[in-house]
C-alpha positions in Angstrom: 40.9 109.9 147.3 43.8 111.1 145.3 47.3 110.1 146.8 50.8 110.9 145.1 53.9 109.6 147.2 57.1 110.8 146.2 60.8 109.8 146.1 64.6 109.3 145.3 65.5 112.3 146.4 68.7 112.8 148.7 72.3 114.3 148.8 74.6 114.5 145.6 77.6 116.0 144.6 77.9 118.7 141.8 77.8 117.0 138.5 75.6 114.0 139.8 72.5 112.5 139.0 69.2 111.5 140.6 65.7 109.8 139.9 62.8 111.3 141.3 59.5 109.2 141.0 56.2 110.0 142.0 52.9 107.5 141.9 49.6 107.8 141.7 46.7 106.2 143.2 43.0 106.9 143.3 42.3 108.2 140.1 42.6 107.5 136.2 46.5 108.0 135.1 46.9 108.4 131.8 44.1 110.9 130.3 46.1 114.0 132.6 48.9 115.9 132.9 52.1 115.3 135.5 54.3 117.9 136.1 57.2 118.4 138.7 58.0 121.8 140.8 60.7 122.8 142.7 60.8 125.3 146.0 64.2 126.8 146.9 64.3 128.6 150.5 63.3 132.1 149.9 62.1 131.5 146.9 58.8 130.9 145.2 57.5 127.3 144.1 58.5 126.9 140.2 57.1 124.8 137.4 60.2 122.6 136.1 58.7 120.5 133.8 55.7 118.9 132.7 54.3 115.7 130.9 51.1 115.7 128.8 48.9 112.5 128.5 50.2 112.5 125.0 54.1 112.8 126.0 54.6 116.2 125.1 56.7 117.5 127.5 57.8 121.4 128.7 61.0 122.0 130.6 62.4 125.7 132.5 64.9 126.8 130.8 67.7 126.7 133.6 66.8 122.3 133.3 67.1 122.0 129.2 69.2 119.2 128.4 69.7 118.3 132.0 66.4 117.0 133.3 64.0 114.8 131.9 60.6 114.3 132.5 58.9 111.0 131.2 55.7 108.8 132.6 55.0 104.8 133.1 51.1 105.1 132.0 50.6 101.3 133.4 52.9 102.0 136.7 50.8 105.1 137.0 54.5 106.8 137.7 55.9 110.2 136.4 59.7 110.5 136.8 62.4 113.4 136.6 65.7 112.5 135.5 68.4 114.6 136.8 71.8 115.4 135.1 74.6 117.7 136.0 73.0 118.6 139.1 74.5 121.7 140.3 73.6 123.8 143.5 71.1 125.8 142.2 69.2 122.8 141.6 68.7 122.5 145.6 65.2 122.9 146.5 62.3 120.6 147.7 60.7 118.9 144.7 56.9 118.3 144.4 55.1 116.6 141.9 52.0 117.4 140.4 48.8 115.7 139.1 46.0 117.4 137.0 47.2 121.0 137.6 44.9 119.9 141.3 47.0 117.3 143.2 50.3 117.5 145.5 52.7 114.8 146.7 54.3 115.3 149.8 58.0 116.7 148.7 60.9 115.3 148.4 64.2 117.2 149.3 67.3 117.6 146.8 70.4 119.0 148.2 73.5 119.6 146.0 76.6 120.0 147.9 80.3 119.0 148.0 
């Protein structure tokens, strides 16, 4: 069974930082894709950025140069890197495994 527990998400200020991690368990790590959405209230679920099994990675534009998205292939761990979060980056944050499997969410809240 495929299991993907999330976290380091939490309550920043404008301008911070955080770490999101997300491991996997129950399956092969390395040969597949990781990818991280984000869900805003009202709004639909978005792709953010993603990881290929040879480091290749794909960010949303509104995250260039802010976020980045990397992978520990023997931790069987994908993070996101945050930067210069601002409010707009407020959502609940899922990661992604093989285009198939969902963690459980982890909330980001910018606020002052």
């Amino acid at each position: 069974q495929v299991q993907l527990v999330e976290s380091g998400g939490g309550l920043v200020q404008p301008g911070g930082s955080l770490r999101l991690s997300c491991t996997v368990s129950g399956s092969v790590f390395s040969p597949y894709t990781m990818a991280w959405y984000r869900q805003a209230p009202g709004k639909q679920r978005e792709l953010v950025a993603t990881i290929h099994s040879g480091g290749s990675t794909h960010y949303v534009d509104s995250v260039k140069g802010r976020f980045t998205i990397s992978r520990d292939n023997a931790k069987n761990t994908a993070y996101l890197q945050m930067n210069s979060l601002n409010p707009e980056d407020t959502a609940l944050y899922y990661c992604n495994f093989r285009y198939a499997y969902w963690g459980q969410g982890t909330q980001v809240t910018v606020s002052s």
